[in-house]
GUGU-882020 format. One line per 8 residues: number of its first residue (from 1); their letters; for each residue x, y, z of C-alpha. Coordinates in pm, 1 decimal. Layout:
<rs>
NUM	a	X:Y:Z | ...
</rs>
This chain:
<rs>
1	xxxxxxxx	7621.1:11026.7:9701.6 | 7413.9:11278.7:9871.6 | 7177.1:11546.1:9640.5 | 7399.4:11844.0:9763.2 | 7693.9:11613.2:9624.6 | 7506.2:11515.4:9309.5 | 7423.6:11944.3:9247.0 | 7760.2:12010.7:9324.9
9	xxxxxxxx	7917.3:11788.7:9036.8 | 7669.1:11911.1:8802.7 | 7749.8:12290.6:8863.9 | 8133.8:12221.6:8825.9 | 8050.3:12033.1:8540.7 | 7844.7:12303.8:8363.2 | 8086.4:12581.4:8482.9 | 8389.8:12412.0:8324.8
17	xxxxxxxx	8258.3:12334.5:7969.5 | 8338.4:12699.7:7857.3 | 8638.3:12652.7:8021.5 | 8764.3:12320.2:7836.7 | 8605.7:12451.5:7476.1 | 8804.7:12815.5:7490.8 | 9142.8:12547.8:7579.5 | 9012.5:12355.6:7284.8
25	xxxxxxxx	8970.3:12613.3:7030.3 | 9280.6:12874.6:7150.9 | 9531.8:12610.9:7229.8 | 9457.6:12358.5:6958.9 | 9807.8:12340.5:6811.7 | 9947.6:12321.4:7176.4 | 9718.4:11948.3:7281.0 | 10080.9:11741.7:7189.4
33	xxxxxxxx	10294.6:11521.9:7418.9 | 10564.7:11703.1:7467.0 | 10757.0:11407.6:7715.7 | 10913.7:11740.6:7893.3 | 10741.0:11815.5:8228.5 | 10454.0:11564.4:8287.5 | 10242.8:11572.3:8630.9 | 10111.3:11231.2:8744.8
41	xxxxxxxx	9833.7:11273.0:9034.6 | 9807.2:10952.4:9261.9 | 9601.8:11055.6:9541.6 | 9517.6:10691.8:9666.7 | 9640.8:10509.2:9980.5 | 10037.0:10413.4:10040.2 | 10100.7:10079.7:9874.2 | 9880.2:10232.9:9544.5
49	xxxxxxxx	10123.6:10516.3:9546.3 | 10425.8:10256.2:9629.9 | 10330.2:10043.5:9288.3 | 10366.2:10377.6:9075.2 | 10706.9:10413.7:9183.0 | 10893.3:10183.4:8875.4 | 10682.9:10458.1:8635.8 | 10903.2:10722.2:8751.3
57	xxxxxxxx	11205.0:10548.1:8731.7 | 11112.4:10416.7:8418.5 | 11027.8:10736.0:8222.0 | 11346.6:10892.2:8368.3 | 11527.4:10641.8:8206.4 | 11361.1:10657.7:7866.2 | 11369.7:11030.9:7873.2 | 11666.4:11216.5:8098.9
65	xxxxxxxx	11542.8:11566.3:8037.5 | 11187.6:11525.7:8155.5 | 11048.1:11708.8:8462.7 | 10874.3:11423.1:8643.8 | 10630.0:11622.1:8924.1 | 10353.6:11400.1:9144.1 | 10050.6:11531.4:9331.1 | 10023.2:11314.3:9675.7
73	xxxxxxxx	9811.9:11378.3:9973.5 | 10052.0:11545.5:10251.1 | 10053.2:11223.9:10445.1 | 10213.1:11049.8:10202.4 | 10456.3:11279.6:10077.4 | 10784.2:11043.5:10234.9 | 10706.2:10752.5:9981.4 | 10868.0:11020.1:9726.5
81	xxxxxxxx	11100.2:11181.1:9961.5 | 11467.2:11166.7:9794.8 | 11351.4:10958.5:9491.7 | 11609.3:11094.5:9242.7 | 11351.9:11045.4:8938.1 | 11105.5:11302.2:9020.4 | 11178.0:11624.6:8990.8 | 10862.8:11785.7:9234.3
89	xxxxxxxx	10644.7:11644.1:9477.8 | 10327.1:11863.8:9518.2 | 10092.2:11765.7:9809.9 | 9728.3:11820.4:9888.1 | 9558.2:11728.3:10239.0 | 9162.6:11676.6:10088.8 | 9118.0:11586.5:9747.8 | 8773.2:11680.7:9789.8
97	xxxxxxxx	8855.8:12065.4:9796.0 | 8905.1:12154.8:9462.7 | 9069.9:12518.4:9471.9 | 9394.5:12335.1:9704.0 | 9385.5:12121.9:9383.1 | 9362.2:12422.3:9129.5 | 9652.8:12558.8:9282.2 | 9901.3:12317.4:9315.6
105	xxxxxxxx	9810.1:12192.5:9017.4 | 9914.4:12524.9:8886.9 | 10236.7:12527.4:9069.5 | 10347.2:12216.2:8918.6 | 10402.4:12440.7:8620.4 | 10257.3:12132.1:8373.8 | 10079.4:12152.0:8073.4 | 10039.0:11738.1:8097.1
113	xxxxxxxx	9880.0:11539.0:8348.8 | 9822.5:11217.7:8386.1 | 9550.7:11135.8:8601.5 | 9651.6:10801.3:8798.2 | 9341.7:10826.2:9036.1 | 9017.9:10969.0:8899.5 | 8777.3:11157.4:9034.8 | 8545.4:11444.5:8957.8
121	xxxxxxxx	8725.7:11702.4:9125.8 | 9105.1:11620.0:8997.4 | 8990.6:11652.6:8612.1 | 8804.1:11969.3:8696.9 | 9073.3:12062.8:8887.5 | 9328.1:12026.7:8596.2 | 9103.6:12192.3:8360.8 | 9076.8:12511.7:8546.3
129	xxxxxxxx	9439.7:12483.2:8627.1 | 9509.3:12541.1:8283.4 | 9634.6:12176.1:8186.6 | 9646.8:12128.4:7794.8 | 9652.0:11749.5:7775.3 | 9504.1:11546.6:8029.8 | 9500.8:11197.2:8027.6 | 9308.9:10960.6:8301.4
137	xxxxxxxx	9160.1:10601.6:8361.0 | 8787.3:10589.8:8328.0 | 8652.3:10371.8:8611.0 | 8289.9:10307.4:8480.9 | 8202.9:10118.8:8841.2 | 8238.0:10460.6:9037.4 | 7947.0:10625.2:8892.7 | 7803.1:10797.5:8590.6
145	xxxxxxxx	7908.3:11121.3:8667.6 | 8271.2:11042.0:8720.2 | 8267.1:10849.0:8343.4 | 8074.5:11178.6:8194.2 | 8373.3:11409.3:8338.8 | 8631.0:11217.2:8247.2 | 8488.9:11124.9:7867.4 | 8413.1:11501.0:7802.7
153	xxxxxxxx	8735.4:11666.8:7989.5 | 9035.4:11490.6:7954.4 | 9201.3:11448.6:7599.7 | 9266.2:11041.6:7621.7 | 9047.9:10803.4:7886.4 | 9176.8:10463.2:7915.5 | 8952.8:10215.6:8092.2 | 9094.3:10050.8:8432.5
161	xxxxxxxx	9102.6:9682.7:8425.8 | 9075.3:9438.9:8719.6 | 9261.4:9139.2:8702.2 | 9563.3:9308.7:8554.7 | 9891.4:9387.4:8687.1 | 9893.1:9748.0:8772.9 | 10212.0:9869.3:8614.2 | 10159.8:9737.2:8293.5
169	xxxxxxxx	9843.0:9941.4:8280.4 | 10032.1:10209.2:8414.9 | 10285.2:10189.6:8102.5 | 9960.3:10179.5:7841.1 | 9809.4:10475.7:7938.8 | 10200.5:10643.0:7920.1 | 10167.8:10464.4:7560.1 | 9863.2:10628.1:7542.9
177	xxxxxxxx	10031.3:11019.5:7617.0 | 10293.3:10914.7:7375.1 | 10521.6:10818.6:7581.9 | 10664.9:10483.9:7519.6 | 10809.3:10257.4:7778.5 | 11017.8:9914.6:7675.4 | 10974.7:9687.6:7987.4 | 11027.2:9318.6:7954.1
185	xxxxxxxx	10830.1:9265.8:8234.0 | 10685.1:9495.9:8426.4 | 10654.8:9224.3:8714.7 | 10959.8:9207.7:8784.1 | 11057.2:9595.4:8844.5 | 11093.8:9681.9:9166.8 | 10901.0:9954.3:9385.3 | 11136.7:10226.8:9518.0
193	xxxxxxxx	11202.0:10391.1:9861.5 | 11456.9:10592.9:9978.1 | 11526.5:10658.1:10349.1 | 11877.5:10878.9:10436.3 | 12120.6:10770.8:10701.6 | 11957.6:10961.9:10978.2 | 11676.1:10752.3:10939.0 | 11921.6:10410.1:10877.8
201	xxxxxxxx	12041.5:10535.8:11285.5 | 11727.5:10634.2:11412.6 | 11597.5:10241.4:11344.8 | 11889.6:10097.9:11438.1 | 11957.4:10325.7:11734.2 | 11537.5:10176.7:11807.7 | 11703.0:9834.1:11773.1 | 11996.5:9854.4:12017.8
209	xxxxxxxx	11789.7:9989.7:12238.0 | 11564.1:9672.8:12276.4 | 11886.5:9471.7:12308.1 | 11825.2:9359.6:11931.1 | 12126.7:9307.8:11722.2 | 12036.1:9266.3:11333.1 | 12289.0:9105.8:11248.4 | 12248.8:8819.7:11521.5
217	xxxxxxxx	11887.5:8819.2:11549.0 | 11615.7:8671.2:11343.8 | 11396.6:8970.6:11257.0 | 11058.4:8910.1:11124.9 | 10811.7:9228.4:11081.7 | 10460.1:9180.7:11090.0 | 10114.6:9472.8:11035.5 | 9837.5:9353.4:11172.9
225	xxxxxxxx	9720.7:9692.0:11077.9 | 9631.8:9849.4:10729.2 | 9418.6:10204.5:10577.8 | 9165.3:9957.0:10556.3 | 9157.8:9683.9:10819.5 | 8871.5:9466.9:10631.3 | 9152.6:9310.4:10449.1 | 9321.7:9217.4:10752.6
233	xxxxxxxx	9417.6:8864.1:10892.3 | 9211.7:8818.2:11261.8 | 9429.7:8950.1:11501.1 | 9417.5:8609.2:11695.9 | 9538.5:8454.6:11389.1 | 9864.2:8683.7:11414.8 | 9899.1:8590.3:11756.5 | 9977.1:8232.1:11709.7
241	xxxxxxxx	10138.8:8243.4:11441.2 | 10403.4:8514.5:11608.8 | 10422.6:8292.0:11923.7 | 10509.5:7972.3:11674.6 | 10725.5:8142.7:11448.7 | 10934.2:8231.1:11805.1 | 10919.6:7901.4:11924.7 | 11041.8:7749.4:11637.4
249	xxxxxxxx	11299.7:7971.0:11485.9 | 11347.1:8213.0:11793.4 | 11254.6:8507.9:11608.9 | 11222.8:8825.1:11747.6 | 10846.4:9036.4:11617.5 | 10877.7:9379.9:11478.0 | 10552.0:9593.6:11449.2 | 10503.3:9957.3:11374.3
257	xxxxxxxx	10161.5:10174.7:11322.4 | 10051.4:10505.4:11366.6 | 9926.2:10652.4:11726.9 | 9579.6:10629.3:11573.6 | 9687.2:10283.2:11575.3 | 9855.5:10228.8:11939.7 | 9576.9:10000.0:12076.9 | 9556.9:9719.7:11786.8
265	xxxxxxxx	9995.8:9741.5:11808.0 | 9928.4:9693.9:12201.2 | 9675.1:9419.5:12227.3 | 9875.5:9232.3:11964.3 | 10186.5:9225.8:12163.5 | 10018.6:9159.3:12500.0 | 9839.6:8850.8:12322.9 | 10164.7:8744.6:12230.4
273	xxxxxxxx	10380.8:8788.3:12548.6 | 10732.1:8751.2:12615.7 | 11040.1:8925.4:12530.5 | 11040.0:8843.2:12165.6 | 10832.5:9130.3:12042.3 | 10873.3:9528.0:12003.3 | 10631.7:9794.2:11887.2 | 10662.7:10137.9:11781.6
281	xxxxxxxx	10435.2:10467.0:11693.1 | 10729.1:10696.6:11645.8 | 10838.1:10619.9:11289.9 | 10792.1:10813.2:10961.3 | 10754.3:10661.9:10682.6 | 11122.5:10660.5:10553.6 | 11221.3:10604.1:10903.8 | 10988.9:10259.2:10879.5
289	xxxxxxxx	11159.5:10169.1:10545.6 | 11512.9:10160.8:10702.6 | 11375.2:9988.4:10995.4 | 11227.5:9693.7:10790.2 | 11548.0:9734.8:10552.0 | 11703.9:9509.0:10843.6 | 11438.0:9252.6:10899.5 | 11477.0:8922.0:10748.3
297	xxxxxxxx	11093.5:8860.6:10628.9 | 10748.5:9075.2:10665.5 | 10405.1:8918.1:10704.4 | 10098.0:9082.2:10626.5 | 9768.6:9176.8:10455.1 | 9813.9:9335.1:10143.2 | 9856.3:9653.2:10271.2 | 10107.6:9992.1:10234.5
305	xxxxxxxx	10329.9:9870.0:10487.1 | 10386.7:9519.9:10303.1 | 10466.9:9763.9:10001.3 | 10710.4:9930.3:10223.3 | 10880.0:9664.8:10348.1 | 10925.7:9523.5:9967.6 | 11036.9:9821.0:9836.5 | 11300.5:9845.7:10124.1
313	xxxxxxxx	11448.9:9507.0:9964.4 | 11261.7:9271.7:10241.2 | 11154.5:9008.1:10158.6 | 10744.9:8928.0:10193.3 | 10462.4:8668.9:10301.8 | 10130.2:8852.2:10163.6 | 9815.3:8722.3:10319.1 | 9580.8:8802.1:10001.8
321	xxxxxxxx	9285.1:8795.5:10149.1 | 8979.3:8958.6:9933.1 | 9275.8:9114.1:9716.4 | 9297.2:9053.4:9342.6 | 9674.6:8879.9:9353.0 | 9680.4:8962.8:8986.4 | 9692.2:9340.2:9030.5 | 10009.9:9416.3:9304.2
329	xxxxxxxx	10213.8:9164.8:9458.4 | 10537.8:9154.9:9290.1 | 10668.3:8811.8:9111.5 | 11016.6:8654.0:9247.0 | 11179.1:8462.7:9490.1 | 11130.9:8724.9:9751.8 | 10772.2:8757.6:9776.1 | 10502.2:8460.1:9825.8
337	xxxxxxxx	10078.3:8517.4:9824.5 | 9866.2:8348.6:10052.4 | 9642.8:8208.9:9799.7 | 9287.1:8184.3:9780.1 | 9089.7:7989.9:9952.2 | 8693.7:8059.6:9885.0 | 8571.7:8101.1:9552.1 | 8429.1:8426.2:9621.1
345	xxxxxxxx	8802.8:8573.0:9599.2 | 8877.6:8814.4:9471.1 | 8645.3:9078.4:9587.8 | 8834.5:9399.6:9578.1 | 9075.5:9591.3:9330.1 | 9328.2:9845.4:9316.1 | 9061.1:10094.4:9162.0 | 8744.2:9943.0:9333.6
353	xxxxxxxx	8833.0:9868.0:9702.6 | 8570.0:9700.1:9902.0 | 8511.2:9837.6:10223.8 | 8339.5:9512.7:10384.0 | 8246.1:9149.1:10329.8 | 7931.3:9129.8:10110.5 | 7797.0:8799.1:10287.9 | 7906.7:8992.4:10601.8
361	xxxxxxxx	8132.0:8701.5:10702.9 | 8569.2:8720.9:10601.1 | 8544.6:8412.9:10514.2 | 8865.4:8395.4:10295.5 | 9073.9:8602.2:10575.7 | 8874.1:8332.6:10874.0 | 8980.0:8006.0:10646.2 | 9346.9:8104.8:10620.3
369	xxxxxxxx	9503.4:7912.3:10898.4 | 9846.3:7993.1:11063.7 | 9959.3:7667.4:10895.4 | 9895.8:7811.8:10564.4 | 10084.0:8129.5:10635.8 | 10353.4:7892.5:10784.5 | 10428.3:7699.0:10514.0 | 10434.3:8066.1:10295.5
377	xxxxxxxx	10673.0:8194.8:10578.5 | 10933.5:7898.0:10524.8 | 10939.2:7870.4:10153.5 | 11090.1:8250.1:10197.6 | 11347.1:8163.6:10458.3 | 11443.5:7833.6:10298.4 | 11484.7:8014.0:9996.8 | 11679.0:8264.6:10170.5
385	x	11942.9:7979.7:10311.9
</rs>
């Protein structure tokens, strides 16, 4: 963090305090849970947003009348598209502009948030926006500043937890607003995504037109792309393990990206070859759900379109990598981990995502061989039969 950064923070932090004490002293009798229109904020990346999914449902179960609103960025806004237990999806394109945040904020018309993805500028944000009860994990590891905002301006702080499973630490801190949640185990909920039937026919309109037929073919999706490609398997590593996978069990390869993303999707399928693999740049991200809604199994790093894929009722192969496994991947018959392979694993978390190797090498993504994502790959399809 730069010193304009560091000044910054400080001035929003010393502007605000007369803010948060005249809230305090004039709204005292107001600071209760009122479990009637709650705003979650979840500004991360798409499977992070994808795992908060069975919190919506879940609190729209447990309480019918609430008005369930979630701040996204705009990118992401089609992981909550049509999901019939929220109420309002509010979007933001920089979480590092705070009047954007102010204001839509503001518009959620909430006087409780709870704050899924910390930060300096989302509690100060809320503040200012006039929120009466804010509630927010306290991530010590992202810096002193971030811990003093969130200890001095939201009502409850809960401290994030590697090693745990995500959604249960999702349904504490709702404990925490007063908001209880019975959940025998939150493992086994699912994730949700919707897609409507113009998407269903635009992926399967995508399909017939590459001859494929999903209900003769044996579909098998596979990223070898991800927000942050330090988790990802070595391309190479895909490549052989796509060309035995149609050897052996004549699949065909599925593969979608973004255009950012059009010359990883392209090298892939030229190292592959043949006429047993398709790529795309032109879906959406409801439009990808109902396209991996037909394939039989997905492979990949743990990454938003495995997430996807899972939540679309595909079954999964996730290649762990430096992932904790105890945070995300889902329990079940449909979904089996990659596991560990270097004792240096794990090395980065749901709240605390590494950016790079820190002996510079991969070596947990470089020691998982094709054979070991094999023998993942049939345990799902004999499982399957």
């Amino acid at each position: 963090m730069n010193l304009i950064t560091k000044a910054k923070n400080i001035i929003l932090f010393v502007v605000t305090y007369p803010v948060y004490w005249g809230q305090k002293l004039f709204f005292l009798n107001s600071i209760k849970s009122s479990r009637q229109k709650i705003l979650f904020i979840q500004l991360s990346k798409m499977g992070d947003l994808i795992c908060t999914t069975p919190i919506y449902r879940l609190v729209k179960m447990n309480y019918p009348t609430a008005e369930i609103s979630v701040l996204v960025g705009d990118s992401l806004a089609g992981v909550l598209r049509d999901n019939p237990h929220i109420d309002k999806i509010l979007t933001v394109s920089d979480d590092r502009k705070i009047i954007p945040l102010i204001k839509s904020i503001k518009q959620s018309g909430c006087r409780e948030i709870i704050i899924f993805t910390p930060s300096i500028n989302i509690v100060i944000a809320s503040v200012w926006a006039g929120a009466l009860k804010r509630i927010s994990f306290l991530i010590k590891e992202t810096g002193r500043m971030n811990a003093l905002t969130a200890r001095h301006f939201c009502n409850q702080i809960r401290p994030y937890l590697p090693h745990q499973y995500t959604v249960s630490q999702y349904i504490d801190i709702l404990s925490d607003a007063g908001i209880d949640i019975k959940v025998a185990n939150p493992r086994m909920e699912n994730y949700d995504i919707f897609w409507t039937e113009e998407n269903k026919k635009k992926a399967y309109d995508w399909l017939a037109s590459k001859n494929i037929n999903p209900n003769r073919d044996f579909l098998v999706g596979i990223s070898v792309v991800a927000g942050n490609q330090f988790k990802v398997w070595p391309l190479e590593k895909f490549v052989e393990f796509s060309k035995q996978i149609i050897n052996k069990y004549n699949a065909k390869i599925i593969t979608v990206g973004t255009p950012k993303e059009k010359a990883i999707l392209e090298k892939f399928v030229s190292g592959v070859g043949g006429n047993s693999i398709f790529y795309s740049t032109d879906f959406s991200i409801n439009e990808s759900a109902a396209l991996f809604s037909f394939l039989k199994v997905f492979v990949s790093a743990d990454c938003g379109q495995f997430y996807l894929a899972h939540a679309a009722g595909t079954p999964g192969v996730n290649i762990i990598g430096p992932i904790d496994k105890l945070e995300h991947p889902p329990l079940g018959n449909n979904c089996e981990v990659v596991d560990y392979k270097v004792s240096c694993q794990p090395c980065s978390f749901s709240a605390l995502a590494a950016r790079e190797c820190r002996y510079g090498t991969s070596q947990c993504l470089l020691d998982t061989t094709v054979e070991d994502v094999m023998a993942s790959f049939e345990k799902i399809i004999n499982f399957k039969k």
